[in-house]
C-alpha positions as CSV (number, residue, x, y, z in Angstrom):
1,X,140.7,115.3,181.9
2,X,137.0,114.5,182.5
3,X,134.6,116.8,181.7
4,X,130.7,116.7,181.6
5,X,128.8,118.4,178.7
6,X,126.6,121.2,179.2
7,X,125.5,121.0,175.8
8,X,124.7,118.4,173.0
9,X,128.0,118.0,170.8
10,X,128.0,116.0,168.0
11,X,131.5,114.1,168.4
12,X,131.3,113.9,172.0
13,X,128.2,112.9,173.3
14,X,124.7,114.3,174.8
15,X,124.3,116.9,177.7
16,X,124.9,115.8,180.9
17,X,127.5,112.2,179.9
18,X,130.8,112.6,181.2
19,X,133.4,112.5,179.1
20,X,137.3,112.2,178.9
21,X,139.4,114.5,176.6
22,X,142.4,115.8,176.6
23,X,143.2,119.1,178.5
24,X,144.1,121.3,175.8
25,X,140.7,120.6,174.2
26,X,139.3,121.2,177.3
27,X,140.7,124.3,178.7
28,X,141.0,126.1,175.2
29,X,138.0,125.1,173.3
30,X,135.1,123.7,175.5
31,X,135.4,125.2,178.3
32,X,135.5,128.9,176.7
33,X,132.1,128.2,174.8
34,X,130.4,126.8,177.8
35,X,130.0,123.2,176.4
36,X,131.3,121.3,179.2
37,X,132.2,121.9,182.9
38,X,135.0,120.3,184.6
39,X,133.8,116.9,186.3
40,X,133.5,117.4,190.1
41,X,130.7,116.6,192.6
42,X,129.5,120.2,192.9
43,X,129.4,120.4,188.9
44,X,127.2,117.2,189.4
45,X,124.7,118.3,191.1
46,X,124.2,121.5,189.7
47,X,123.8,119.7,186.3
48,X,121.3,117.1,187.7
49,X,119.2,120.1,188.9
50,X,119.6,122.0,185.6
51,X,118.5,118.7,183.8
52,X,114.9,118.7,186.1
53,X,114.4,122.0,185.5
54,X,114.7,121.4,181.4
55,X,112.6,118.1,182.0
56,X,110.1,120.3,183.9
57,X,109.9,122.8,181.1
58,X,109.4,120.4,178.2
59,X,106.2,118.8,179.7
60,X,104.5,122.2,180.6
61,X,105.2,122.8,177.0
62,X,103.9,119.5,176.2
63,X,100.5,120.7,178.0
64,X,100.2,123.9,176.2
65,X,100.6,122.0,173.2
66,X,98.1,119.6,173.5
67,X,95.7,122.1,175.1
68,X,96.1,123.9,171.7
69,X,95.3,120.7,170.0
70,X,91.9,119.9,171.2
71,X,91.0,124.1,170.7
72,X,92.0,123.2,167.2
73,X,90.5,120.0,167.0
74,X,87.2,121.6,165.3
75,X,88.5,124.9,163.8
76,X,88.6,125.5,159.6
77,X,89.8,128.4,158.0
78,X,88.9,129.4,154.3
79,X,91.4,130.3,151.6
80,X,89.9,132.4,148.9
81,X,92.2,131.8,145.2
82,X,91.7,133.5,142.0
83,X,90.6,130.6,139.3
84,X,91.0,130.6,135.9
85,X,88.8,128.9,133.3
86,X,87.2,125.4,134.6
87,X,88.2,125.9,138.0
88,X,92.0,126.1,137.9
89,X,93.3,127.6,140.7
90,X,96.0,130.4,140.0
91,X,98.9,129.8,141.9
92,X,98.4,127.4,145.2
93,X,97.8,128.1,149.0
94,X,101.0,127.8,151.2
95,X,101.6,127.3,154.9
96,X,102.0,131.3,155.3
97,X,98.7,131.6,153.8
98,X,97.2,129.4,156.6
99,X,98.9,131.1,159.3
100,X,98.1,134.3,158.2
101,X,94.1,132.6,158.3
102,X,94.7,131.2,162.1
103,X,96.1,134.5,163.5
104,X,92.9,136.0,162.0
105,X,91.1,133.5,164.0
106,X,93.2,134.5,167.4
107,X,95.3,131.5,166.9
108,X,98.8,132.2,166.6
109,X,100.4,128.9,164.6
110,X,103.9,129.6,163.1
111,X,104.2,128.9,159.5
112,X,106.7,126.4,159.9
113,X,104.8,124.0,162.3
114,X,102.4,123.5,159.1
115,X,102.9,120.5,157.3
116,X,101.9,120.5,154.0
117,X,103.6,118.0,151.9
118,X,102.6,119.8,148.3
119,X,101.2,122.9,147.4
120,X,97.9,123.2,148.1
121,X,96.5,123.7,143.9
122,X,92.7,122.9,143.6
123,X,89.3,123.9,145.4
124,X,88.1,121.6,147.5
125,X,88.4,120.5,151.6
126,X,91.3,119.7,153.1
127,X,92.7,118.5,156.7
128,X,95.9,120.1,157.6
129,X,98.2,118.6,159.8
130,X,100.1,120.9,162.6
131,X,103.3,119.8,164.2
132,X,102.6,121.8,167.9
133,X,105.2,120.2,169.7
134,X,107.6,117.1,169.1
135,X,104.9,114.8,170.3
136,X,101.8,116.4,169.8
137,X,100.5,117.2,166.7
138,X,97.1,118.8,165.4
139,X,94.2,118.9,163.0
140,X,92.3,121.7,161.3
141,X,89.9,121.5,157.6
142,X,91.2,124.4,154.9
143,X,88.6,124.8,152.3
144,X,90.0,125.9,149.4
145,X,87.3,128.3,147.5
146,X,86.5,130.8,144.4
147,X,87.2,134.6,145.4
C-alpha cells in the first residue's frame, strides 16, 4: 500500500515522501497515530498546501528571530557573584542566571537557547552566544562582577 507521511519517521522517511508498506502496518499502526495518509490525489494536495503553510511559518519565525538579533546586538547584562579571597568567584554564572538578567531587561530569552560551553567561573567580560532560531543566532556582553 502507498502511503505519504504526515510526519517525520525515522525508518520510513521525511514528511511529505511517499512511501510503500505493507497494509497491516498501515491500517493498524500509522494510520491510527496520524503519521501517514493513504496516497491519493486529494491527500496530495492537501499535503502540498499543508507543507506551504509550515514553509510560510518557519520564515516569519526566521524574521522575528533575526529582528531580535540586531535589538540584542548591543545589549549587556551584569551578573553580580559572591568572591572569596583574591577574586575567586563562589560558584559560577549559568545560562538561567542570564535569562533571568534578560527578562529583567524586557527580553524574554529561554535558558536553553544560551550557549555556554563551560560555566561561567571568574569576573571579567564576556560575549554570549544565543541560538534564536536554527539559522540565526545572537550576541550579548555578560560582565561578570563583585556583589
Amino acid at each position: 500500500m502507498k502511503v505519504i507521511l504526515r510526519k517525520d519517521h525515522e525508518n520510513l522517511g521525511k514528511m511529505g515522501e511517499t512511501v510503500t508498506v505493507k497494509n497491516g502496518f498501515a491500517r493498524n499502526y500509522l494510520f491510527p497515530k496520524g503519521i501517514a495518509v493513504m496516497a491519493t490525489p486529494k491527500q496530495m494536495n492537501m499535503l502540498e498546501e499543508e507543507k506551504k503553510l509550515l514553509k510560510r511559518r518557519q520564515e516569519k519565525e526566521k524574521r522575528q528571530a533575526e529582528a531580535l538579533a540586531k535589538q540584542l546586538e548591543g545589549v549587556s547584562v551584569t551578573a553580580a557573584v559572591a568572591v572569596g579571597e583574591e577574586d575567586k568567584v563562589f560558584g559560577s554564572v549559568t545560562a538561567q542566571q542570564i535569562s533571568e538578567q534578560l527578562k529583567e531587561k524586557g527580553f524574554d530569552i529561554d535558558k536553553k537557547k544560551i550557549l555556554l560551553d563551560d560555566p561561567i567561573k571568574a569576573l571579567g567580560v564576556y560575549d554570549v552566544l544565543l541560538k534564536l532560531h536554527p539559522e540565526v543566532e545572537g550576541k550579548i556582553r555578560l560582565w561578570v562582577v563583585k556583589e
